[in-house]
DRENDREN-366854 format. One record per residue (C-alpha): residue in three letters; x, y, z. Coordinates in Angstrom, 1 decimal, always signed. Layout:
REM residues N
+-----+--------+--------+--------+
|  aa |      x |      y |      z |
+-----+--------+--------+--------+
| Ala |      X |      Y |      Z |
...
+-----+--------+--------+--------+
END
This chain:
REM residues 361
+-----+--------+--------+--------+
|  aa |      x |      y |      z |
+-----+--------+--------+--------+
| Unk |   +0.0 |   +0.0 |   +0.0 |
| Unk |   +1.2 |   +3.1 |   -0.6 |
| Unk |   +1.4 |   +6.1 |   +1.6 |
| Unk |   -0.2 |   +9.7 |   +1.2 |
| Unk |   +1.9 |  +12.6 |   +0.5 |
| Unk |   +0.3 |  +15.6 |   +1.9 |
| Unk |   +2.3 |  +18.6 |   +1.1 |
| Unk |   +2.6 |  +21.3 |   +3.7 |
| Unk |   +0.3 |  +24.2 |   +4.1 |
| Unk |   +0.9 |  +27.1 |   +1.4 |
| Unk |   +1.6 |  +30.8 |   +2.8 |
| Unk |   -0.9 |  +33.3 |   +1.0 |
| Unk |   +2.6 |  +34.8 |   +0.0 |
| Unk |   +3.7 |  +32.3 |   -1.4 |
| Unk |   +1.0 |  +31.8 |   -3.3 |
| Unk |   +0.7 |  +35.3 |   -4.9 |
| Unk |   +4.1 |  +34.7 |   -5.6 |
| Unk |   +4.8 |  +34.1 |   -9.6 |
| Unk |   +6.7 |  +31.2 |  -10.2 |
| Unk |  +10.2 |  +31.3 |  -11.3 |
| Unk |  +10.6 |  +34.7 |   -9.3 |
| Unk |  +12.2 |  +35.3 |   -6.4 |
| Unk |   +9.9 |  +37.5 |   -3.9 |
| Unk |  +13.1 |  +40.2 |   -3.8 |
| Unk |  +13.1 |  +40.3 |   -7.4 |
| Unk |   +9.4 |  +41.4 |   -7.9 |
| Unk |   +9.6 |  +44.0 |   -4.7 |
| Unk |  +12.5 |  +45.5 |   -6.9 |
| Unk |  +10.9 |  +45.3 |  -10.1 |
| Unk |   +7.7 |  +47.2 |   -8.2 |
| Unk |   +9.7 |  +49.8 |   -6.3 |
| Unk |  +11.4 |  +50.8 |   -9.5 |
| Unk |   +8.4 |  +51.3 |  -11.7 |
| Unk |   +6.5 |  +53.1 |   -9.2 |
| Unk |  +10.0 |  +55.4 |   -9.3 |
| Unk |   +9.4 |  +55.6 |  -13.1 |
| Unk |   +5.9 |  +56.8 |  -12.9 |
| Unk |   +6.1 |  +59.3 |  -10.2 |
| Unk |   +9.4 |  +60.5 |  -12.3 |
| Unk |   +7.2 |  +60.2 |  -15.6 |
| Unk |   +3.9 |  +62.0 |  -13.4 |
| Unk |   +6.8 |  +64.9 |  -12.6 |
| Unk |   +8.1 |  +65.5 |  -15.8 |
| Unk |   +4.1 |  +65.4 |  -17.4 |
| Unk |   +3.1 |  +68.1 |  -14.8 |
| Unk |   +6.1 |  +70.5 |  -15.4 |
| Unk |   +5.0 |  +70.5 |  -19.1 |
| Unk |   +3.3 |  +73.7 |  -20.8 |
| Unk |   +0.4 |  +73.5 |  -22.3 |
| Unk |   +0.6 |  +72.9 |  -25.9 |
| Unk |   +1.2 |  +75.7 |  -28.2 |
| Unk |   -0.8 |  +77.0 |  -31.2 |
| Unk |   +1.3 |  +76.2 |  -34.2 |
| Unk |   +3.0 |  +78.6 |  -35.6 |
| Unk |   +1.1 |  +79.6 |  -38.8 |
| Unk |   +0.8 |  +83.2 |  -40.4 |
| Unk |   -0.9 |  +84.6 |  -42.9 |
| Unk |   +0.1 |  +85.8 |  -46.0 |
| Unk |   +1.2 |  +89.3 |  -46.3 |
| Unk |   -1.3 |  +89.6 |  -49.3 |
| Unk |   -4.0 |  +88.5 |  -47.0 |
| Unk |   -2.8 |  +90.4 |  -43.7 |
| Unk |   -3.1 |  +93.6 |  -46.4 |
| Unk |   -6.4 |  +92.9 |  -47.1 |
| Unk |   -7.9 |  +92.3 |  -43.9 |
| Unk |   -8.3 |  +95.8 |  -43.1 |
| Unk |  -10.4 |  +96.4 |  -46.0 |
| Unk |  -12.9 |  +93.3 |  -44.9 |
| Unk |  -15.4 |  +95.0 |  -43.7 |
| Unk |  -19.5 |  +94.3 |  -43.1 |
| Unk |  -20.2 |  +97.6 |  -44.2 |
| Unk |  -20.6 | +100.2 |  -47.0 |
| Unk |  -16.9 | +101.0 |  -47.2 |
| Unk |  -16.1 |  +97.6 |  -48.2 |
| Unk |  -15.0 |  +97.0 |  -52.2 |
| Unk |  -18.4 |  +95.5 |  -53.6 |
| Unk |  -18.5 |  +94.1 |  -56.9 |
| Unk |  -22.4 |  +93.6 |  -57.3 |
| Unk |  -25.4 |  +94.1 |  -55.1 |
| Unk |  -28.8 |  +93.2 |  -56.0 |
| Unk |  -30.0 |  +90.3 |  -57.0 |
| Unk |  -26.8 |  +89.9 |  -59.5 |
| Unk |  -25.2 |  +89.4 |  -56.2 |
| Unk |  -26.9 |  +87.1 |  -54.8 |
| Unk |  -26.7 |  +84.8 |  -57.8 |
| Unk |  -23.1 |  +85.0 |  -57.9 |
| Unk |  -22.6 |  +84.3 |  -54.6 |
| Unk |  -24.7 |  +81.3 |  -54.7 |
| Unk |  -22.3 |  +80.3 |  -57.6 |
| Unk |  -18.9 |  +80.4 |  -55.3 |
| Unk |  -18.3 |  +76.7 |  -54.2 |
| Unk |  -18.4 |  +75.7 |  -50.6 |
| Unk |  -15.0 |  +74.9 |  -48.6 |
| Unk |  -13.2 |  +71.6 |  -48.5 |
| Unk |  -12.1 |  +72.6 |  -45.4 |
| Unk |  -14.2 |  +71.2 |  -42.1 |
| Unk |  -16.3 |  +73.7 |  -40.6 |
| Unk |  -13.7 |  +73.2 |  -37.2 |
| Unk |  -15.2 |  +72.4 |  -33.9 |
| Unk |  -14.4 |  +75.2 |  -31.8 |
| Unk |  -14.3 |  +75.2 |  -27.6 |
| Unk |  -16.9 |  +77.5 |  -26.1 |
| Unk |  -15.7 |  +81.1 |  -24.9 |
| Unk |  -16.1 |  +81.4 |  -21.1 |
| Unk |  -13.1 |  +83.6 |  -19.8 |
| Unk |  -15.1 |  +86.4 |  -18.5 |
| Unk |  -16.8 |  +85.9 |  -15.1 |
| Unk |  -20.2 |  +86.9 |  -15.1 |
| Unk |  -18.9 |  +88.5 |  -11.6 |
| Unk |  -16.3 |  +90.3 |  -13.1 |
| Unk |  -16.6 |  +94.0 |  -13.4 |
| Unk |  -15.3 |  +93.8 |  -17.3 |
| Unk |  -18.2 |  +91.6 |  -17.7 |
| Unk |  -20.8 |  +94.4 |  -18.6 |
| Unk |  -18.5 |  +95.9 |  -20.5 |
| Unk |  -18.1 |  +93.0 |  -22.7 |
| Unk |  -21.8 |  +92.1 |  -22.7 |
| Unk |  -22.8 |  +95.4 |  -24.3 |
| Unk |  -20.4 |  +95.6 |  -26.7 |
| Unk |  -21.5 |  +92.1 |  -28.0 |
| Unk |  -25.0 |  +92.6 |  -27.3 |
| Unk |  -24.5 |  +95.2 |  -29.7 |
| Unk |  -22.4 |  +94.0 |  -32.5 |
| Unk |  -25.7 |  +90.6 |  -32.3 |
| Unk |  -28.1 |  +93.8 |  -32.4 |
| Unk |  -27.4 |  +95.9 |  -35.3 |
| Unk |  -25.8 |  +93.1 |  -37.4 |
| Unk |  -28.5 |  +90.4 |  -37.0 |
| Unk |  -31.7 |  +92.0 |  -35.1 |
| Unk |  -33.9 |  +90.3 |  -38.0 |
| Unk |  -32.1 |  +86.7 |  -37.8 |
| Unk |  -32.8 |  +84.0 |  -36.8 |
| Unk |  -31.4 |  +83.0 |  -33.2 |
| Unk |  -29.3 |  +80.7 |  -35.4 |
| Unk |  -28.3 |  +84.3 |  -37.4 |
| Unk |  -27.6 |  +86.0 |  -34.0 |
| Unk |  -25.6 |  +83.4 |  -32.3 |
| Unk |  -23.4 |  +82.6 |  -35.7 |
| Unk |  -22.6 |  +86.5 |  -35.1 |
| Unk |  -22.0 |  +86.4 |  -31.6 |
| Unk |  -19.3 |  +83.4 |  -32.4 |
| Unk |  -17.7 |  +85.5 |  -35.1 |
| Unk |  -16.5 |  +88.4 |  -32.9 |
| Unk |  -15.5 |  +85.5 |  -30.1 |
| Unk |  -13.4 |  +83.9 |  -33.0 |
| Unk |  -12.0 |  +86.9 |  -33.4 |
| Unk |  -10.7 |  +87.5 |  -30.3 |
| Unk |   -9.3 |  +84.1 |  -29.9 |
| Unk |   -7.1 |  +84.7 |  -33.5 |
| Unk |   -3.4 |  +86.0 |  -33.3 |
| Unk |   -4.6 |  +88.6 |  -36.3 |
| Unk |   -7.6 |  +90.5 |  -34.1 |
| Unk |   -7.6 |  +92.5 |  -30.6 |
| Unk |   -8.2 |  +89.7 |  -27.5 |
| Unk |  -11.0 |  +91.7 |  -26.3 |
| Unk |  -14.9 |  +91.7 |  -27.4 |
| Unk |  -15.0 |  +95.9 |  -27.5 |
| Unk |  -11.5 |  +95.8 |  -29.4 |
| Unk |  -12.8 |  +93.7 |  -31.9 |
| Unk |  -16.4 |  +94.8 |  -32.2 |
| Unk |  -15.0 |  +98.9 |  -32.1 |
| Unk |  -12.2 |  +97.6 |  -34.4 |
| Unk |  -11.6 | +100.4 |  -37.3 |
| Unk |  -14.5 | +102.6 |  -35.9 |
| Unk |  -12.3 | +105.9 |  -36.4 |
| Unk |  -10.7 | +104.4 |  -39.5 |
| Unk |  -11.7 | +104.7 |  -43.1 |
| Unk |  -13.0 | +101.4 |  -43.2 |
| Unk |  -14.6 | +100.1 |  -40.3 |
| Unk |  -14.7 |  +96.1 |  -39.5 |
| Unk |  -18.3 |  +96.3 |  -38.4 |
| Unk |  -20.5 |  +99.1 |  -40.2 |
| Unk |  -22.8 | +100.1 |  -36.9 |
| Unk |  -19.6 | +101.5 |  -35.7 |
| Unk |  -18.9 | +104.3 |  -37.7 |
| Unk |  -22.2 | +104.9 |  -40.3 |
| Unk |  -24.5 | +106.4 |  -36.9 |
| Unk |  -26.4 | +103.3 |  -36.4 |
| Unk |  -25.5 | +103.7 |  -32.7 |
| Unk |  -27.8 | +106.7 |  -32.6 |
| Unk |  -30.7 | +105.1 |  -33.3 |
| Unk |  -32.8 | +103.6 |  -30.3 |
| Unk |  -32.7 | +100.0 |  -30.3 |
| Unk |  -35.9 |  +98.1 |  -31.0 |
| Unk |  -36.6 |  +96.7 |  -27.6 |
| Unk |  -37.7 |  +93.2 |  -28.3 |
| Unk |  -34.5 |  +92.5 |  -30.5 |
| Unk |  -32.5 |  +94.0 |  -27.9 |
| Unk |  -33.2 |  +91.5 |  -25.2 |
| Unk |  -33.1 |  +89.0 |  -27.7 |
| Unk |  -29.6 |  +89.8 |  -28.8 |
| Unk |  -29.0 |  +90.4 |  -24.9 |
| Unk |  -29.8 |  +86.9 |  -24.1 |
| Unk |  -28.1 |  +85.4 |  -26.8 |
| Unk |  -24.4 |  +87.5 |  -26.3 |
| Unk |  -24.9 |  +86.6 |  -22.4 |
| Unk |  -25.3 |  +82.6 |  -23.2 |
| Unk |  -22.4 |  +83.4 |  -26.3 |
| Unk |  -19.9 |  +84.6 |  -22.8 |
| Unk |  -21.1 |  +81.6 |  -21.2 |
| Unk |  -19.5 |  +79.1 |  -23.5 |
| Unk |  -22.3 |  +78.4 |  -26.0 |
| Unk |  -20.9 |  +77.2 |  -29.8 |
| Unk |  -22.4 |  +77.3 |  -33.0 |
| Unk |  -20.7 |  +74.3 |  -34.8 |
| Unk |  -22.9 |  +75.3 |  -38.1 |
| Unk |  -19.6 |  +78.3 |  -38.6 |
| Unk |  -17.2 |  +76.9 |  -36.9 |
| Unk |  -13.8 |  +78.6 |  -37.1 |
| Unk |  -15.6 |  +81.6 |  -39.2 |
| Unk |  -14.2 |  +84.8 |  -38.8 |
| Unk |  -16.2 |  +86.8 |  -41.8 |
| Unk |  -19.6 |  +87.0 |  -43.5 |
| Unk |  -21.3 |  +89.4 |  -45.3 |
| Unk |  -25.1 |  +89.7 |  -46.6 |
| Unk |  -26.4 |  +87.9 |  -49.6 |
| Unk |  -27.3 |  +90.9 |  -51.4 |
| Unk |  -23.6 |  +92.0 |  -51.5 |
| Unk |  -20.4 |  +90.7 |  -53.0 |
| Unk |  -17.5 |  +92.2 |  -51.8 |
| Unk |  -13.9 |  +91.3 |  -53.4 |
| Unk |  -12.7 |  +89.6 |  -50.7 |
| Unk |  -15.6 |  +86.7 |  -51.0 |
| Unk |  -12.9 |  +85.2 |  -53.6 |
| Unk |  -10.3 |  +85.1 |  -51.1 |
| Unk |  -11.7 |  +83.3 |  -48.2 |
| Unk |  -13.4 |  +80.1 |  -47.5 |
| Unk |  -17.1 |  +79.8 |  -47.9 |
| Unk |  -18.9 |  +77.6 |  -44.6 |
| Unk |  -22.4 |  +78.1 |  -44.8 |
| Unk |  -25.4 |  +80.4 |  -45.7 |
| Unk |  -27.3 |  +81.0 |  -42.4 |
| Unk |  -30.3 |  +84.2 |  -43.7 |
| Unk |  -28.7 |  +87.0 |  -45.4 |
| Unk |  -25.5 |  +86.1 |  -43.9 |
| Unk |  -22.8 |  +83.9 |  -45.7 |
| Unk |  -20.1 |  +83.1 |  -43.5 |
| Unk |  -16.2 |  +82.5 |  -44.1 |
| Unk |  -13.1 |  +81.0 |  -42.4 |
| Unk |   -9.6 |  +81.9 |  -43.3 |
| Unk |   -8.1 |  +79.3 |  -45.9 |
| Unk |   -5.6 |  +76.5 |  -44.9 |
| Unk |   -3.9 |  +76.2 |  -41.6 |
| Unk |   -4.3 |  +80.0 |  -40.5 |
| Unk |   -8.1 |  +79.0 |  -40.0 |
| Unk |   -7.9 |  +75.8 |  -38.5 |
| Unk |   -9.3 |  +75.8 |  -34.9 |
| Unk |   -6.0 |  +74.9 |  -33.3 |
| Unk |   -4.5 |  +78.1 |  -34.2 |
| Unk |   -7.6 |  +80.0 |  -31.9 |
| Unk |   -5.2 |  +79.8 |  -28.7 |
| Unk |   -5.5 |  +83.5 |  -28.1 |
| Unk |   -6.5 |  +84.4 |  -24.3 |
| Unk |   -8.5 |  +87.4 |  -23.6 |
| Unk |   -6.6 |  +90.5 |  -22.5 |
| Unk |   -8.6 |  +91.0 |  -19.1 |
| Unk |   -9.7 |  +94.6 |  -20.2 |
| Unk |  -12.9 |  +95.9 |  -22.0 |
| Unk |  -13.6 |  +99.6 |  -23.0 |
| Unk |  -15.7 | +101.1 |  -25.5 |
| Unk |  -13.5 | +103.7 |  -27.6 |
| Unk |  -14.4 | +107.4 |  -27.8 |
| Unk |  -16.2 | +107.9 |  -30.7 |
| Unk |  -16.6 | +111.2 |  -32.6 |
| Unk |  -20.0 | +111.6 |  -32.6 |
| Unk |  -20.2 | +114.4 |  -34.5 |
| Unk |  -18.9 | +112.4 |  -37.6 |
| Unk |  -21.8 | +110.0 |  -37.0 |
| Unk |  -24.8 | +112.0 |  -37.1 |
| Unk |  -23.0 | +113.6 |  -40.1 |
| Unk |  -23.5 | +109.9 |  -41.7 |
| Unk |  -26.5 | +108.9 |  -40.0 |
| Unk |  -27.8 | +112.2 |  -41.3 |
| Unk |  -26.2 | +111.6 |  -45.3 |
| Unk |  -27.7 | +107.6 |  -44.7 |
| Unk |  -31.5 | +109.2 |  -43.6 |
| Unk |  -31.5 | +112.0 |  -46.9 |
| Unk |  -34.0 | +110.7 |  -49.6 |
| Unk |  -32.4 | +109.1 |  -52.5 |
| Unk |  -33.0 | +111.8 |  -55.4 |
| Unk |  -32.7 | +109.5 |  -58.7 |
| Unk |  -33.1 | +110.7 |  -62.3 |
| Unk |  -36.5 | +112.0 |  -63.1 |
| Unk |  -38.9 | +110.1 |  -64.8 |
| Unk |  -41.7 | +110.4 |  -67.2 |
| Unk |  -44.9 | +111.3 |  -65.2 |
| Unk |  -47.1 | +108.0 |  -65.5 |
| Unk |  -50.5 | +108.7 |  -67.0 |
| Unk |  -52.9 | +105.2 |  -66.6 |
| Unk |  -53.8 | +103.3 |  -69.4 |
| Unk |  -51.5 | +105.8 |  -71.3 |
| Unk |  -49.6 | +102.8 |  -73.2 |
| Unk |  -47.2 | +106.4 |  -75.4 |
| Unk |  -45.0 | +108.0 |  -72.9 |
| Unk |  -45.1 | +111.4 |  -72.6 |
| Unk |  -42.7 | +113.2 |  -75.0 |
| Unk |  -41.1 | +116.5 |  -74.4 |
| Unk |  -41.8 | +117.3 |  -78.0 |
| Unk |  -45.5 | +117.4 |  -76.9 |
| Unk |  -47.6 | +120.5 |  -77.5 |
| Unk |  -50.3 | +120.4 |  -75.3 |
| Unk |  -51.6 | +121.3 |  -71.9 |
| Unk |  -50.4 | +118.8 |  -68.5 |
| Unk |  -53.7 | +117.5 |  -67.9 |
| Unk |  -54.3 | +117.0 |  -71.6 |
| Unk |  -53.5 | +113.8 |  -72.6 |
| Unk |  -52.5 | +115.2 |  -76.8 |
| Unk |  -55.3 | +113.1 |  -78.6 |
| Unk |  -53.7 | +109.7 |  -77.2 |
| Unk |  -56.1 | +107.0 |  -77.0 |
| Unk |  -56.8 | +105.6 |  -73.7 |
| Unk |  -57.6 | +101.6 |  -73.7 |
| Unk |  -58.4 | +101.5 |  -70.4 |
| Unk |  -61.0 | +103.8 |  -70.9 |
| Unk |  -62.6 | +101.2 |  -73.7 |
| Unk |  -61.7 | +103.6 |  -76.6 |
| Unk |  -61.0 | +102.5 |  -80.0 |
| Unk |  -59.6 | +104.0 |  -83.3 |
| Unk |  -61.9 | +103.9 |  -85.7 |
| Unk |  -60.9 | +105.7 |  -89.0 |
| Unk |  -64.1 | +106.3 |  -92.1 |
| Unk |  -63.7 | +104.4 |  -95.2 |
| Unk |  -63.1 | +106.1 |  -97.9 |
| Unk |  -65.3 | +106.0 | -100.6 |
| Unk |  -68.0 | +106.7 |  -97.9 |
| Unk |  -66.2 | +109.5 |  -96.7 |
| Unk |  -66.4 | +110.7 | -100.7 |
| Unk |  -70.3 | +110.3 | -101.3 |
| Unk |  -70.2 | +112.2 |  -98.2 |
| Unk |  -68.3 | +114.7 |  -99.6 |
| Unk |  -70.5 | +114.9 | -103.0 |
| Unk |  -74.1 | +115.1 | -100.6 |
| Unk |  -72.6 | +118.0 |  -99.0 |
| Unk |  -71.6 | +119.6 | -101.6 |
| Unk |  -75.0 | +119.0 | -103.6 |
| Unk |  -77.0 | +120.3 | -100.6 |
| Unk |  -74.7 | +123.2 | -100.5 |
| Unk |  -75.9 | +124.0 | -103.9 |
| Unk |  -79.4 | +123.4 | -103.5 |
| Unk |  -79.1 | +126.1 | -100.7 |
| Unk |  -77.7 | +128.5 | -102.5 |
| Unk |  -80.7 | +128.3 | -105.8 |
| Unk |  -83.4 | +128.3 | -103.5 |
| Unk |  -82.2 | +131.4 | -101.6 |
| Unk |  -81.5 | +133.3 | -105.0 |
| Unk |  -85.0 | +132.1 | -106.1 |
| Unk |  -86.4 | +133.7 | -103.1 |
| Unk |  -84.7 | +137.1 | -103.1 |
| Unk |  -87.3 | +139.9 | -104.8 |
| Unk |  -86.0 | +140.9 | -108.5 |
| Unk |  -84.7 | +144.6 | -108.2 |
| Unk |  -86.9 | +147.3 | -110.2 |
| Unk |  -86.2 | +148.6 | -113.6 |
| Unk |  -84.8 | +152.2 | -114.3 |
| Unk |  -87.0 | +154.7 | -115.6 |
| Unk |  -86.0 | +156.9 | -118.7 |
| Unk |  -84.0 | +160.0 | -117.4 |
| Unk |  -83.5 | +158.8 | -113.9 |
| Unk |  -80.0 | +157.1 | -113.4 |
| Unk |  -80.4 | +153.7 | -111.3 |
| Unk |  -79.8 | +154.3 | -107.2 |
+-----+--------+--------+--------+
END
């Protein structure tokens, strides 16, 4: 018979051991990883954060931005509805619309917050008061592009105000006297609540990384050079092309400050009062109805005399006699005529005859 082995009792570390390792092996193996990752942890926290790359634009494109306005100033090279059919024909970007991080470096607590608040309460106001909310917050993301891009002020007032005392202004209401006009109150809380949710982080992922648009029934020169996103109302919206408009290179902080400029405000009710005058265009023929012939200056006749033009409306229709009616006419008359004249002769009294020595009276 044989006997039963039992083997002794197995220590729970010895158990947890791996086989083929020595316990002193493993404890070293353990104390220098956990070495490596607090090293590796170190090293990770005393990184900076990661910097925008370093992409610039072109200096023809730097040139031009000045001149890319929303406004009159702005080189147009068709308005009408000849604009908005050639805008329609520019192609869409390859380019993906971007997805940008929501704006939230103002506290609502802060006393620059106001500030900020009005000035993009306004730019939403006057640029988009007849949008959509969709219109108004694509706005509102615009000017926060702005201040995010290496090429604009890192303030909301410095780049709403941007250009207001210059020849060309980047946002019209600045400089053509909109600002005089009282705001329509219900757009104003409208664009209100949507600039205050805008500084609260909202994002409009329909524009993107946009940093331009212009209205529908405009096509300034600078459409060609930038890339079309999306038509959102009037407004067609545009990113800068390649790299320079990627959202990456959006790393811009905000400056801390906000201040609305002094304006001269003489110079805007000068252009508020030049935008208000009555358009006088050339003078043109006075329209008389159901007059088909336009008044010509050649015309000798009185003004409220229409000069023997025949008026349809009026159920009027030439008629002209035919001929050889109009001749028998002609012979009857002249027939009667001379019947007239015989029968008056016949009845006229026959004058007396002279008497011998007496000369006729």
């Amino acid at each position: 018979m044989t006997a039963l082995h039992i083997n002794p009792p197995v220590s729970f570390a010895d158990r947890m051991r791996p086989r083929g390792v020595a316990l002193p092996k493993v404890a070293a193996a353990v104390a220098a990883l956990a070495v490596a990752s607090a090293a590796a942890g170190f090293f990770l926290l005393r990184q900076p954060a990661v910097a925008a790359p370093n992409v610039q634009l072109s200096s023809t494109m730097r040139a031009e931005i000045g001149a890319m306005s929303t406004g009159a100033e702005q080189a147009v090279l068709v308005s009408g509805e000849t604009a908005q059919l050639r805008n329609a024909r520019i192609p869409f970007a390859a380019e993906s619309l971007g997805g940008m991080r929501g704006f939230a470096d103002i506290d609502s607590a802060s006393p620059q917050y106001g500030t900020a608040l009005k000035c993009l309460t306004q730019a939403i106001y006057y640029e988009a008061a007849n949008e959509t909310e969709l219109g108004k917050r694509a706005v509102a993301q615009v000017v926060l592009n702005r201040l995010r891009h290496p090429e604009y002020p890192n303030s909301v007032c410095g780049v709403v105000y941007e250009g207001a005392s210059a020849p060309v202004c980047q946002f019209s209401f600045t400089c053509d006297g909109s600002l005089l006009r009282r705001p329509m109150a219900r757009q104003w809380a409208e664009s209100r609540r949507v600039a205050a949710a805008a500084l609260a982080g909202s994002v409009v992922p329909e524009v993107g990384s946009a940093t331009h648009y212009h209205a529908d029934y405009v096509l300034p020169r600078w459409a060609y050079s930038l890339g079309k996103l999306r038509q959102i109302g009037t407004h067609i919206f545009y990113r800068f092309p390649g790299r320079v408009g990627m959202p990456e290179v959006f790393a811009d902080r905000w400056s801390g400050s906000e201040a609305i400029p002094s304006l001269d405000f003489g110079r805007l009710r000068s252009k508020l009062a030049v935008a208000d005058e009555p358009v006088i265009e050339e003078a043109e023929p006075a329209y008389v109805p159901g007059l088909a012939v336009v008044p010509d200056v050649k015309d000798r006749h009185a003004p409220a005399d229409v000069g023997g033009r025949i008026d349809p409306a009026a159920g009027w229709r030439l008629s002209i006699p035919d001929p050889v009616q109009l001749s028998a006419n002609y012979r009857s008359a002249l027939s009667q005529q001379g019947a007239a004249k015989a029968d008056a002769g016949a009845a006229e009294p026959a004058a007396p005859a002279p008497t011998q020595g007496h000369a006729a009276p």
